[in-house]
N, C-alpha and C positions, 0 to 999 in steps of 0.2 A: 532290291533298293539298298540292301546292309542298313546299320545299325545307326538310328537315329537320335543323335546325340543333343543338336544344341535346340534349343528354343526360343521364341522371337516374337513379341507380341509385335505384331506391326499397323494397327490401327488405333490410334490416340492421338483424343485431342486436349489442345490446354486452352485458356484465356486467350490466347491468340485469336481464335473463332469462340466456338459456343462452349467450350469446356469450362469445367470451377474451378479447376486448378493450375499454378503459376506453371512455370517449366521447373523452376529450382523445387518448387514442391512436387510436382510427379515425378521428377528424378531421386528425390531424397525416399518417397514411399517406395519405388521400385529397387533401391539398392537396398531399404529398412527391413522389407518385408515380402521381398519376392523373390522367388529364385532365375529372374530375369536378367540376362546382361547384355541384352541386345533386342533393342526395341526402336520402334521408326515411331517417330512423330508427324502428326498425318494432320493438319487442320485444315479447315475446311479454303478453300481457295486462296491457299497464301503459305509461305515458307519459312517467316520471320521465326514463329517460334522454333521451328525446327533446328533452323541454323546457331540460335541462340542454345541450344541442348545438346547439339555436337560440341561447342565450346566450352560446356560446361563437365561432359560426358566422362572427360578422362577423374576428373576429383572426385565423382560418384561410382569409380571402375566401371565404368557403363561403358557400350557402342552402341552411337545413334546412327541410325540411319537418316539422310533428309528425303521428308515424303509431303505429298499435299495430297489433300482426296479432294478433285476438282471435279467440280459442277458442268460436265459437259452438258450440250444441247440434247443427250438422249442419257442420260443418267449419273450417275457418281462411279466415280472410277480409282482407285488408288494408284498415285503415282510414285514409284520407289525409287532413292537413289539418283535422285536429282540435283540441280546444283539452279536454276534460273524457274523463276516463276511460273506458272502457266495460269492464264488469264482463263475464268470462266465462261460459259456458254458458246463454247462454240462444237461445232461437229465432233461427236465420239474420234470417228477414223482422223481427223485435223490434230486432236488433240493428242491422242497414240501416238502417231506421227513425230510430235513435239516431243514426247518423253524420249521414245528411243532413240532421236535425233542428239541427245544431250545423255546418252548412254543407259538410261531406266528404263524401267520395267513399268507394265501396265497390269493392273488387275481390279476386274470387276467387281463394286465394292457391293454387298446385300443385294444382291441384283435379284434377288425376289421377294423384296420387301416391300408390302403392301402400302405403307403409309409413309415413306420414301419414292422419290427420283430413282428408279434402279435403270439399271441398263434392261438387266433381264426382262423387263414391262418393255421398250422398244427392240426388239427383238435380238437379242444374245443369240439364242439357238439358231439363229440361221445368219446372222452375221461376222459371226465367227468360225472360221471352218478348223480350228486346228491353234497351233503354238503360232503365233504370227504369219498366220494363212489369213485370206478371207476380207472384207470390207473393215470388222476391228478385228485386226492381229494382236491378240491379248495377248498375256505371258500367264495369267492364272485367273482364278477364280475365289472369291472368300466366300467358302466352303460352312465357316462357320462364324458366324458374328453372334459375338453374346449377348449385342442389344438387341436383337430381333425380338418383339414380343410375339410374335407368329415362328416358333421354332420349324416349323415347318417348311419354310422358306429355306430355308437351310438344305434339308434335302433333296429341295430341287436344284439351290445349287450344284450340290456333292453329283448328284446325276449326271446333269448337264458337263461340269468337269470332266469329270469321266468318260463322258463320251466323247466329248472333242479331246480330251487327250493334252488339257491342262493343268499346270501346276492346280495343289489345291492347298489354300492359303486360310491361314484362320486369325482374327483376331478379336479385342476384347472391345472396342469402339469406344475406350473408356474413353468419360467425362469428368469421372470424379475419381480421386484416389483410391476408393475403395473399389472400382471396377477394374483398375489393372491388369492385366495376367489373368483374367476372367476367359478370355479366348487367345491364341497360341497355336505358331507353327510351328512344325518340328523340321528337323533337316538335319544333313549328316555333314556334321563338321562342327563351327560354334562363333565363327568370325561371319563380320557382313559380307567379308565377299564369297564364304562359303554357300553362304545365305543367295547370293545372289546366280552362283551357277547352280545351288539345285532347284531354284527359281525356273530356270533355262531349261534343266533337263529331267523339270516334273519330278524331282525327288524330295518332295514335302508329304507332310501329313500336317491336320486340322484338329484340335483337338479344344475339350474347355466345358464349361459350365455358363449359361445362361445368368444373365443379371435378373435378380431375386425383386421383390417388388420393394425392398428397405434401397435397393441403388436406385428405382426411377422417382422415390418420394425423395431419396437424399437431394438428386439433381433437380426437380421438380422446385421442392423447398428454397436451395439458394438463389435460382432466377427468379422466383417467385421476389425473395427480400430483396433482390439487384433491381428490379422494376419498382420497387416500391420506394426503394433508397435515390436511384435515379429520378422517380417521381416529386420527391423530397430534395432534390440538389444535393444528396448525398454520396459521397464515394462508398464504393464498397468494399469493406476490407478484405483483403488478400487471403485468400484459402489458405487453412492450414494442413497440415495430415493429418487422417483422422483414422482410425486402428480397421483394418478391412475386416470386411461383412462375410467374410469366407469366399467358397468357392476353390476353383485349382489354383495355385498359384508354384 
């Protein structure tokens, strides 16, 4: 494979969906405090915030990728390197279709996560025969997600990857700044579009540490006060950075 140089968290969300924090504040922690320069922003069935982070990307020396991890009708999928929408719920194979249609990449997001929509729960292993073989022609697999509380899951994805002969992708699923760079792909090169031919020709690795139970009370905590302030007709103030809880970065 040679020597794998650059690194890429590629699942994160911000305020856009269910994330705590803004865009300008997950980009100011990842240039503050991580050795990250190339990270996708991924929210949950929409683009806006992404687009908004490539924009901002070059004053934080960053490279965004634009990603959405959409809610198809058989599980959550990450989509990489997109430029136009993709509308929720409809068909896994409809929606791949659409990414690669618009030049992206498709990859199965926690697909064996228990208390999630995974793909993997509607059948991955036999729906996919290979790299963009089969009923969903994935391009990869997230190998390792650090919010998984069943780590375990994980290495069913790593397997299944490996047998069909997929990229294996890893990210940090962060929510909060302190989860950042929690999970990370590696790949040989350091630019997005290196990122995105060894996407193509399976030459990643997955790698990272688990969120610790201080990241699911952090996030836990702030929707907790957003409901209660909402309850109250009050706005909620804007996340700020708060000094990361460890882990790789």
């Amino acid at each position: 494979m040679g020597e794998l140089l650059g690194k890429a968290d590629v699942h994160i969300h911000t305020t856009y969906s269910d994330g705590i924090m803004s865009v300008p504040t997950a980009l100011e922690q990842i240039a503050r405090a991580t050795d990250l320069r190339l990270i996708a922003i991924t929210d949950h069935d929409q683009i806006a915030g992404a687009l908004e982070a490539r924009k901002l990307a070059r004053s934080f020396s960053l490279e965004v990728i634009v990603g959405e991890e959409v809610s198809t009708a058989d599980g959550h999928m990450l989509a990489l390197f997109v430029e136009r929408w993709l509308p929720p719920g409809r068909p896994a194979a409809e929606t791949i279709a659409a990414v690669h249609a618009q030049g992206g990449l498709c990859i199965a997001a926690h697909p064996f996560d228990w208390l999630v929509p995974s793909m993997g729960h509607a059948g991955l292993a036999w729906r996919c025969a290979g790299p963009r073989t089969g009923e969903w022609p994935l391009d990869g697999v997230e190998v390792f997600n650090a919010a998984m509380v069943f780590q375990s899951g994980n290495t069913v994805a790593g397997e299944l990857s490996d047998g069909l002969g997929l990229a294996r992708c890893g990210g940090s699923d962060a929510h909060s700044p302190s989860t950042i760079g929690l999970g990370y792909t590696l790949f040989p090169g350091a630019s997005a579009d290196d990122l995105y031919r060894a996407i193509l020709r399976g030459q990643t690795q997955a790698g990272g540490s688990p969120w610790r139970a201080g990241h699911f009370a952090e996030v836990g905590r702030y929707r907790l006060r957003e409901r209660w302030r909402r309850w109250r007709g009050q706005a909620a103030p804007a996340p700020v950075v708060e000094p990361a809880l460890g882990g790789e970065h």
